[in-house]
N, C-alpha and C positions, 0 to 999 in steps of 0.2 A: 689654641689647643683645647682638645675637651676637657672636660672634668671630669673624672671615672663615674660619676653616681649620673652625668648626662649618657655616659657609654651605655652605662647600663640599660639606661630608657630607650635610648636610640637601639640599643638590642631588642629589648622587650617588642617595641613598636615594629620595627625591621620584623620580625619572627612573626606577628600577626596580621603584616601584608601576605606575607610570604604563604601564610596558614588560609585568608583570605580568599588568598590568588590561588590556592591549590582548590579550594572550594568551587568556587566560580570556573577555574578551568576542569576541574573533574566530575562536576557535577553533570557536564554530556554524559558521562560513563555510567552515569544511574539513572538519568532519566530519558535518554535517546530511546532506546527499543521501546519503552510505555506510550512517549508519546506519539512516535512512528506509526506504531501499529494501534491508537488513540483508543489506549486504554484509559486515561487521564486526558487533561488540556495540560497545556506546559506550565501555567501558573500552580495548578493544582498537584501535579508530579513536585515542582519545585518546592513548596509549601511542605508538605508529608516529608519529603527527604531531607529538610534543612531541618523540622524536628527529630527524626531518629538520626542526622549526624550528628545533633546534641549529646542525643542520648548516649550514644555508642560509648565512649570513651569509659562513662562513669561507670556504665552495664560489666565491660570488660577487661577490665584495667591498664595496666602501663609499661607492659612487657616490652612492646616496641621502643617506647621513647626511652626503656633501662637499655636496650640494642644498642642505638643507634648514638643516643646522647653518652653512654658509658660502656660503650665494650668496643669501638670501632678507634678514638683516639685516645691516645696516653692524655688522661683531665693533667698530669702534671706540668703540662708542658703547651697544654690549650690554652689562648690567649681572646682576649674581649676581639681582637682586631680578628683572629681566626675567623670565630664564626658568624662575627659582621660579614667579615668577603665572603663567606661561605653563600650567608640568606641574602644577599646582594646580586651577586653571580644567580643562583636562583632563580629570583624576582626576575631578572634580566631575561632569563628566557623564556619563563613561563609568559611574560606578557608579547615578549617576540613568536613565540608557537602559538599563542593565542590569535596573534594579530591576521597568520599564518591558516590560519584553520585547523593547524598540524593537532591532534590531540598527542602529545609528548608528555612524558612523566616526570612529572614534579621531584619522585621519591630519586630518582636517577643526577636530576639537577643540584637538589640538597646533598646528595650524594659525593656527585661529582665535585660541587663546591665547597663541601667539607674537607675532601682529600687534597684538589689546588691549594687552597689557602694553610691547611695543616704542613704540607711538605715546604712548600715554596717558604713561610717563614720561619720553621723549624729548620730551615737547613738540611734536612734529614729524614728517612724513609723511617725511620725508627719509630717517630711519632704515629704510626699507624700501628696499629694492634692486628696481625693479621689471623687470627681465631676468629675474632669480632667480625673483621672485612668477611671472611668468608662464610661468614653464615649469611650477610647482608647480600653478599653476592650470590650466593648460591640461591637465596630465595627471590633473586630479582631474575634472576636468569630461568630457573625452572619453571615460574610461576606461568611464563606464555605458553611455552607448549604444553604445559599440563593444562593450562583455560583449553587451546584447541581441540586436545583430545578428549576429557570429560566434556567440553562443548557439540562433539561429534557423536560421543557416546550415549548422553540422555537424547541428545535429539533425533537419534535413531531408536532408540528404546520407546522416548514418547510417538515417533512415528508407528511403528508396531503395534503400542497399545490402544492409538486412539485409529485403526486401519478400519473398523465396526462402527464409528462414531459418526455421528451425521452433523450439517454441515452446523450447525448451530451451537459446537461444542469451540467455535471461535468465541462465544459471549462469555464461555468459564475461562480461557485463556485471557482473555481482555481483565477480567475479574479478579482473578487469581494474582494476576500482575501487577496487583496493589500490595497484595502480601509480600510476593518473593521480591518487590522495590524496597520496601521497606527494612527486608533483609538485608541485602544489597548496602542500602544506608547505613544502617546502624555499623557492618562491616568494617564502611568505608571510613565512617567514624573515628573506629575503632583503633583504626592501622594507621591511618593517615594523618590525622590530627594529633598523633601521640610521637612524631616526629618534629612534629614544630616542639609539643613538649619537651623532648629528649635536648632538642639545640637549645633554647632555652634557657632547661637548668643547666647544661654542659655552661654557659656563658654564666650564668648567676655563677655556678662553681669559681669560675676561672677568676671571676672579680672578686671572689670572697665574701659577696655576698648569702654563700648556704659550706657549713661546715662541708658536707660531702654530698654523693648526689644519692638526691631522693625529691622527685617531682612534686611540688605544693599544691594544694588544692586549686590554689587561685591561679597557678598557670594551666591547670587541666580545663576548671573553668573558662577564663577567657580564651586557648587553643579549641575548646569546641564551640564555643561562641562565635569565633573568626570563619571557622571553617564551614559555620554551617550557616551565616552570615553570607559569605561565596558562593555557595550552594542554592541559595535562595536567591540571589542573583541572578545565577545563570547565566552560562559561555554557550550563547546560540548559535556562534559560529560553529564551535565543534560538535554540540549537538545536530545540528544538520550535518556533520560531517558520518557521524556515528549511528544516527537514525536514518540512511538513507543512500549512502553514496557505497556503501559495500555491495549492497542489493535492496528489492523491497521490501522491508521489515512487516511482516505479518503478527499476531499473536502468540502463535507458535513458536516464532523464534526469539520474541520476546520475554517470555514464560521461561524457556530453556535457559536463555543465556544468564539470565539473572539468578539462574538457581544456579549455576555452574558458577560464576562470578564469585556471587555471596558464599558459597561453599568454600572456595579456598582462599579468598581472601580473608573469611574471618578465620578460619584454620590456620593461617600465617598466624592473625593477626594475635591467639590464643598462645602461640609455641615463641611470640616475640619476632617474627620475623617481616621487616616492613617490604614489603610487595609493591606493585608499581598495580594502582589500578585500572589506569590507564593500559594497559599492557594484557591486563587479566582481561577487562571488558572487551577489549580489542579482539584478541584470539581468541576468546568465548565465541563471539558473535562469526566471526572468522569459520569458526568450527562447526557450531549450528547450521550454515548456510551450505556447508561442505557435506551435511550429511546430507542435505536433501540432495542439492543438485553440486558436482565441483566448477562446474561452469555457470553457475550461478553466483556465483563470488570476483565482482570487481579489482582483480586480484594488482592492479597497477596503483589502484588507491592504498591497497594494504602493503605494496612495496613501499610508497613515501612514508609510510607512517613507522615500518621498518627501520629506514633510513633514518629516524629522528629519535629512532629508541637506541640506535647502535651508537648516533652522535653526541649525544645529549650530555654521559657524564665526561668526555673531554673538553669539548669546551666549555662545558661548568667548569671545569677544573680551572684550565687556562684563564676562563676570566674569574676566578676567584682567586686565581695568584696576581693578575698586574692589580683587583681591588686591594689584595692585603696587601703589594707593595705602596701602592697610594695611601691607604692609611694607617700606615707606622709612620707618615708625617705628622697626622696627626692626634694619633692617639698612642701614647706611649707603652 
């Protein structure tokens, strides 16, 4: 049987694979179109954006992880075993969608695996706060079609304006795409890393270790540590998924979609609301390619990937309820 103060670690460490894994597999989602359309090498894209997902968190604070760690479940009734099955279930598919080439959203699987593990040992629907759910929900749902259609929109705007430009205004696209990356980073940062936070202190809470919830320096720290630790890794598999397989990524559409991206992902990410960036990059780029040509978009690739945004928080769910009935053997 564990020891609550080993729970707790085995939380802490759980939460920084999990933060890790979300880095490594979302990191295609900021650097695919740069290097696609090789405005970087993939070392040098990687490098630049594992420092601004450092930075992001501390630039923009912790709205998110007050969301998600404190408005989504009743903390009185949160248990150390809840949000182990939670970043468990998680972990589990992040590395199954990875293996997959699927780019799937982490924010959906934490999601999902929050809500299995809270009902199924709660006994009770109660234990959800649904105010909280629905702003999480509402920002995970609107966030695609609004990347496709400001994705459609600048990129017919920048088509119009640059219709005078001759062809060598591909070198300020390529250039430029160092900036709007780094936006892009920081964003993702911002949003994403501050969810592993939120589960985190939700779990310090539960064990009594932190009177009430208020995120510590030293888990902002090491959550952007982890995250951008992954990110500097890099998930090549779904990068090549995301630089490539939609259509041929040029400058153009690399420039676009990252400004559409970074725009409302750090918008979420200011108002508290955690977004799937996987999801965001996805119909960005989606919408980009749709303004130029609509049959220019690989559109049976972006059905599977559909497919894996619709599935994602059920079977999180489901396997974070048989993990939390596994461990209420042993952790009481």
């Amino acid at each position: 049987m564990f020891d609550i103060p080993w729970a707790v670690l085995l939380l802490v460490a759980l939460a920084l694979v999990f933060d890790f894994l979300n880095g490594f597999h979302d990191s295609s989602n900021i650097v695919a179109t740069m290097i696609a359309s090789r405005a970087l090498s993939g070392r040098q894209a990687l490098a630049l954006t594992a420092i601004a997902e450092f930075l992001g968190p501390f630039l923009f604070g912790v709205a998110v992880a007050t969301t998600l760690g404190n408005e989504v479940l009743n903390l009185k009734v949160i248990t150390l075993t809840m949000t182990l099955a939670a970043l468990s279930a998680a972990v589990i598919w992040n590395i199954f969608t990875w293996w997959l080439g699927i780019p799937s959203s982490s924010s959906h699987a934490l999601v999902g695996g929050l809500l299995g593990a809270a009902i199924i040992e709660s006994g009770s629907f109660e234990v959800v706060k649904l105010a909280g759910l629905s702003k999480v929900l509402i920002a995970l749902v609107v966030s695609p079609p609004l990347g496709f259609l400001i994705g459609y929109g600048v990129m017919r705007l920048v088509l119009f304006l640059a219709r005078p430009a001759k062809p060598n205004i591909n070198f300020f696209f390529k250039r430029i795409q160092i900036v709007t990356a780094l936006a892009l980073a920081l964003s993702h940062g911002t949003n994403d890393a501050q969810k592993t936070m939120g589960v985190i202190t939700m779990g310090l809470v539960a064990a009594g270790v932190l009177p009430k919830f208020e995120v510590p320096t030293w888990v902002i720290a090491a959550s952007a540590a982890a995250i951008a630790l992954g990110t500097w890794t890099g998930g090549w598999r779904l990068i090549k998924t995301l630089g490539g397989k939609f259509y041929k990524i040029r400058p153009i559409h690399g420039f676009t979609a990252q400004v559409t991206s970074a725009s409302i992902i750090l918008g979420a990410a200011l108002l508290g609301g955690p977004v799937s960036t996987t999801q965001v990059v996805s119909s960005a780029i989606l919408g980009v390619g749709s303004a130029e040509r609509f049959s220019k978009v690989r559109w049976g690739v972006a059905g599977s990937i559909v497919t894996a945004w619709v599935t994602t928080i059920p079977i999180a769910a489901v396997l974070a309820a048989l993990v939390a009935v596994g461990l209420k053997q042993f952790i009481p």
